[in-house]
N, C-alpha and C positions, 0 to 999 in steps of 0.2 A: 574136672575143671576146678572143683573146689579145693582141693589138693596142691592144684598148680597154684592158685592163686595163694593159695596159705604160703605154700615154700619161697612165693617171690616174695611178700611180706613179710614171712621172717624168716627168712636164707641169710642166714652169716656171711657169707660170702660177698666179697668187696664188690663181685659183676653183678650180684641180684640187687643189690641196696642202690645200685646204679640204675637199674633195670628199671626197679621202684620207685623213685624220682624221679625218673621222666614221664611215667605213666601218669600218676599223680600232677604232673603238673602242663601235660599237655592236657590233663581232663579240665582243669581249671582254666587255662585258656580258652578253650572249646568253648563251656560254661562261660566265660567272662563275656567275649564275640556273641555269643546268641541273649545276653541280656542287654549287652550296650548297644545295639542296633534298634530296636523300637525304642529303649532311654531316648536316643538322640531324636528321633521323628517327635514324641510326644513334648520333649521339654521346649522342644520352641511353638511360638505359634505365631499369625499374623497379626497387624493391629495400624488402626487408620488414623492420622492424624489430622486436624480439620476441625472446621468450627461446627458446635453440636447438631446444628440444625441448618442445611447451606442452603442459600438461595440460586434455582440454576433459572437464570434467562433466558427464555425459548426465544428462538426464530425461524426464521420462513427455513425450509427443508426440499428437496428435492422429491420427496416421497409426498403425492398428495394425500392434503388432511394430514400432515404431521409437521409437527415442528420440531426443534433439536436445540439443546441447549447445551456450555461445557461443563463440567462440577471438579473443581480442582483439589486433589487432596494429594498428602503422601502417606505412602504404601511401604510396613517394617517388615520385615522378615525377621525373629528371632533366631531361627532355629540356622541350625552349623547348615545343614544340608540345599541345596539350590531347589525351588520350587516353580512352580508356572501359576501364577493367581487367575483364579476363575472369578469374573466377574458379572451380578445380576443382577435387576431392580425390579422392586415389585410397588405398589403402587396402594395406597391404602383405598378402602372401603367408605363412603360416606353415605351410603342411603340413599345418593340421589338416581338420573333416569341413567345416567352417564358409565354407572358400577361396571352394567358388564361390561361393554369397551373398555374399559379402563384398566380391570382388575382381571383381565382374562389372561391364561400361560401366554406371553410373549407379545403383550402388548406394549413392555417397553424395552427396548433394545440398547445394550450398552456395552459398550467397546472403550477399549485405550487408544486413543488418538496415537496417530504415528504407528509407529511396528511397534507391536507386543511382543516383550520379550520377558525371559525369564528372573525369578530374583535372584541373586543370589545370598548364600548363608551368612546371615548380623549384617544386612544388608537394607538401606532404605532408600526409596526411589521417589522424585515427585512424577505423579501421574496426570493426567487429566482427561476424565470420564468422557464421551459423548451422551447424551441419551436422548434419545428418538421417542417421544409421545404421541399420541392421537391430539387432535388440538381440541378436544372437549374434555379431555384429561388438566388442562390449565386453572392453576389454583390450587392443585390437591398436592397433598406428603405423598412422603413413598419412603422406602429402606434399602439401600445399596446394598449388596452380600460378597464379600470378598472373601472365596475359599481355595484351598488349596488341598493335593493328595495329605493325606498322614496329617493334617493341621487341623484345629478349628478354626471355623469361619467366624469372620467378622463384619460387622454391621455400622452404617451411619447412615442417619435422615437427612433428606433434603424437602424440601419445597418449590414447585413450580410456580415461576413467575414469568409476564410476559414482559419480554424483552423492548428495548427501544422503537424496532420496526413498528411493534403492537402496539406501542405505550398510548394514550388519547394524543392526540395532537395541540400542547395548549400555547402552544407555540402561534398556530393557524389559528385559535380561538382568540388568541390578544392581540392579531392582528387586522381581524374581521371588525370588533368588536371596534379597534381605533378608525379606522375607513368608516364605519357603516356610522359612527357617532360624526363623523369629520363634513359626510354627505348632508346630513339631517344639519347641521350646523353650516354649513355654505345655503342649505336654502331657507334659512332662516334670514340673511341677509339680500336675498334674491329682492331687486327693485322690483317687483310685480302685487297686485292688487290681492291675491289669493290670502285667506285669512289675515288682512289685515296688510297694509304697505308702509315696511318701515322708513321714518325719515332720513333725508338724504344723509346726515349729519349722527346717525343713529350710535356710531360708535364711539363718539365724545359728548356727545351732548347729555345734561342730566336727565335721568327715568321720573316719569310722573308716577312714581311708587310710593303706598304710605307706609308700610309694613315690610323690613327689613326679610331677606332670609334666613329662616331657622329650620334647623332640623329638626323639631320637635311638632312643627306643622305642615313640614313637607310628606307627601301621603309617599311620593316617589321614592324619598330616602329613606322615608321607614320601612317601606315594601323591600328591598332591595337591601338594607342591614338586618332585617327579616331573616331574610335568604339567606345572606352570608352565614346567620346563629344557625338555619338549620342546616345549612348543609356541614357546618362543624360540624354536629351534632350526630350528623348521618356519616360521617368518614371516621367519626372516634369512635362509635359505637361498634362499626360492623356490618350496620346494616345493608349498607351498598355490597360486601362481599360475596354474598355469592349474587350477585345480580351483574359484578363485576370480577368476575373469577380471574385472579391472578394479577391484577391492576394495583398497582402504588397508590394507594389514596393521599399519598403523603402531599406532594406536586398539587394535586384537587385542590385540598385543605389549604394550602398556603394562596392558591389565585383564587378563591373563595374570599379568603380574607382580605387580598389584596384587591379584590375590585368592592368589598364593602367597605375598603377605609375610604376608597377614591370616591365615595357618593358622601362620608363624609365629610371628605377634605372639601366639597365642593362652595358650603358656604361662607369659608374661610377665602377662597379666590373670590368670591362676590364682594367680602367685607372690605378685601383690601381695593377692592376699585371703586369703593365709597369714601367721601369727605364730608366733615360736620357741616353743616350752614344752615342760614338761616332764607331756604326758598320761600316765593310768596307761593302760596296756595288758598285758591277761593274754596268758599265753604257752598255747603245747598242753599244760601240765598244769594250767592255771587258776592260776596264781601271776600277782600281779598288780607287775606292773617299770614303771619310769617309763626314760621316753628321752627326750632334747634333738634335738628334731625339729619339721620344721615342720606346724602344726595348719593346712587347709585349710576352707574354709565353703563352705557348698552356692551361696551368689550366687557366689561366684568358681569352683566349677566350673560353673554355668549360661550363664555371661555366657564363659565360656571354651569351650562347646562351642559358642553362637552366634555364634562369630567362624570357629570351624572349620567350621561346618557351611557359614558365610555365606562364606567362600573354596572349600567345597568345591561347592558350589551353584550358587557364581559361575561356577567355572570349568566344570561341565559347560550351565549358560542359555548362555556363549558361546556353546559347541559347536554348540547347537543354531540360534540368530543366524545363523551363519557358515554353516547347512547349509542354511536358508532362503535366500541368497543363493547357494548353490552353485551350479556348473553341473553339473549329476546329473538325472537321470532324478526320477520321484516314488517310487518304488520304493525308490532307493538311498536316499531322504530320511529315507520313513518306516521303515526300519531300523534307520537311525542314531537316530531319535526312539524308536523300544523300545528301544535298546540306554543309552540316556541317564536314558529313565524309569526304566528297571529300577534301572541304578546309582544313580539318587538315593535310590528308594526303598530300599535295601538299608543306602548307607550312614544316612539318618532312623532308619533300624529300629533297626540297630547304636546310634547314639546313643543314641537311646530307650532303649532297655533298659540301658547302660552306667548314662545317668545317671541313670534312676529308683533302677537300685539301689544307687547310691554313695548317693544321699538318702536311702534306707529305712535305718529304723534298725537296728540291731544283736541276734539273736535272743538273747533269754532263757527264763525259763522253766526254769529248768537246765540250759538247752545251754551249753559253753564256747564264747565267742566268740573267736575269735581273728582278727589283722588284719594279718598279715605279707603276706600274699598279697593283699591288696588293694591297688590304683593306680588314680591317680587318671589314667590319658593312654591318649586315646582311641585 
């Protein structure tokens, strides 16, 4: 053999120099074909593109105890060759009771909406994930895995959020909150004897008030702009997160603030249904003095305790919103629902009675009235 080989390589003759070049150069074809075939698979790979970290909003699912959410990204293909993407999500780890559901093989399920089909090569598709959680899995990360035959896989984080079905309701909290202030404020004008019977004339007529309203000695507004500071306080920190796994504290924070500016604004509506003058008012020996002071009218203290009442109102319906979507046992729910009713009704009561008897008139009969000691801030 080695003989033969020698004489085809150097045989003079014009048929073996023939012979010889094509051996030689189908060998290097051969040779070329069995290296450019895995070239081609390893130089391409796949790759996601998509914002770093996506928020997917779950909703109600057909599988009970699970909820579904979409996650939209688009899906490259570099490489020449057509692939089929295999797609998985797994679900991060946080320590809490929830892990092993959460974290266990195929606890979350994820498919390509529509028909799944294949990619094709330098080729990019937009997709859009489904993925199927357990709903005690809400609020945690996770890592999508996008792999294919011959390719590396690739990765993006998402975060579970609950979606609008789930969201607290503050929609139903600002409207409870305007009724339930609107009721309390209709029987405050109620002709009846009960804490106090306002006069007929109650909502023109001047207040026997000595002491204007201010915020800085109303117990009500400062309890209630209180609130407002800590519940900031509690939605920028974190604290509420995991008590509220997966919930927008964003929406909270703003009707938070918004129902503690309205117990401020309240004695801004009182001032402006006041006018300077000069009323007579008797003193504790019955002598009757005039003072340059502002005279107050029963619609502006009514319409100023239904802006307090409707921030203080507002802010405890959040409360309640927010506990409805908690993650709490029923037990610790309904606690916080006595401990919610109770406050509202106490502060109604207080109002009530405040402002029935600012409206009632003034006793006579012989008694000296006097009105140093009366104020008008609730």
């Amino acid at each position: 053999m080695h003989d033969v080989m020698t004489h085809l390589l150097y045989s003079p003759s014009r048929s073996g120099r023939c012979l010889t070049a094509g051996v030689l150069g189908a060998a290097a074809l051969a040779l070329g074909m069995l290296t450019a075939l895995p070239a081609s698979a390893a130089d391409g790979e796949l790759s996601i593109t998509g914002p770093e970290s996506a928020k997917v909003e779950l909703d109600d699912h057909g599988r009970r105890d699970h909820l579904h959410g979409p996650l939209p990204l688009v899906i490259s293909n570099t490489s020449p060759t057509r692939v089929t993407p295999v797609i998985a999500a797994y679900l991060d780890a946080t320590g809490g009771e929830h892990d092993e559901v959460c974290t266990r093989t195929g606890a979350v399920t994820a498919s390509e909406t529509g028909r799944a089909r294949a990619l094709g090569g330098n080729e990019a598709r937009a997709v859009v994930i489904d993925l199927v959680v357990p709903e005690q899995c809400v609020g945690r990360e996770g890592t999508l895995v996008v792999s294919a035959a011959n390719t590396p896989p690739t990765t993006t984080r998402f975060t579970l959020t609950r979606g609008a079905e789930h969201e607290p309701k503050y929609t139903a909290a600002l409207l409870t909150a305007a009724v339930l202030a609107l009721l309390v404020c209709l029987l405050m004008a109620v002709p009846a004897t009960f804490f106090g019977k306002p006069r007929d004339d109650w909502e023109r007529a001047p207040l026997d008030i000595d002491s204007p309203w201010s915020v800085k000695d109303s117990w009500l507004t400062n309890i209630t702009a209180l609130g407002a500071v800590v519940g900031t306080i509690l939605s920028t920190t974190g604290f509420l997160t995991d008590w509220l796994p997966g919930v927008d504290l964003g929406r909270f924070l703003g009707m938070n603030l918004l129902f503690g500016g309205l117990i401020l604004f309240a004695p801004i509506i009182y001032s402006a249904s006041c006018y300077w003058g000069w009323p007579e008012q008797k003193d504790e020996k019955g002598k009757v003095t005039r003072s340059f002071k502002p005279v107050a009218h029963g619609w502006g203290l009514v319409v100023a305790a239904y802006a307090t009442l409707f921030g203080v109102f507002g802010q405890l319906a959040t409360i309640v919103v927010l506990v409805v979507s908690a993650a709490a046992d029923q037990w610790t729910k309904w606690a916080l629902y006595v401990l919610v009713a109770v406050a509202a009704f106490f502060v109604g009561l207080y109002s009530l009675r405040f402002v029935r008897g600012a409206l009632a008139a003034p006793p006579t009969d012989g008694v000296t009235a006097t009105t140093g000691q009366r104020s008008a801030v609730l």
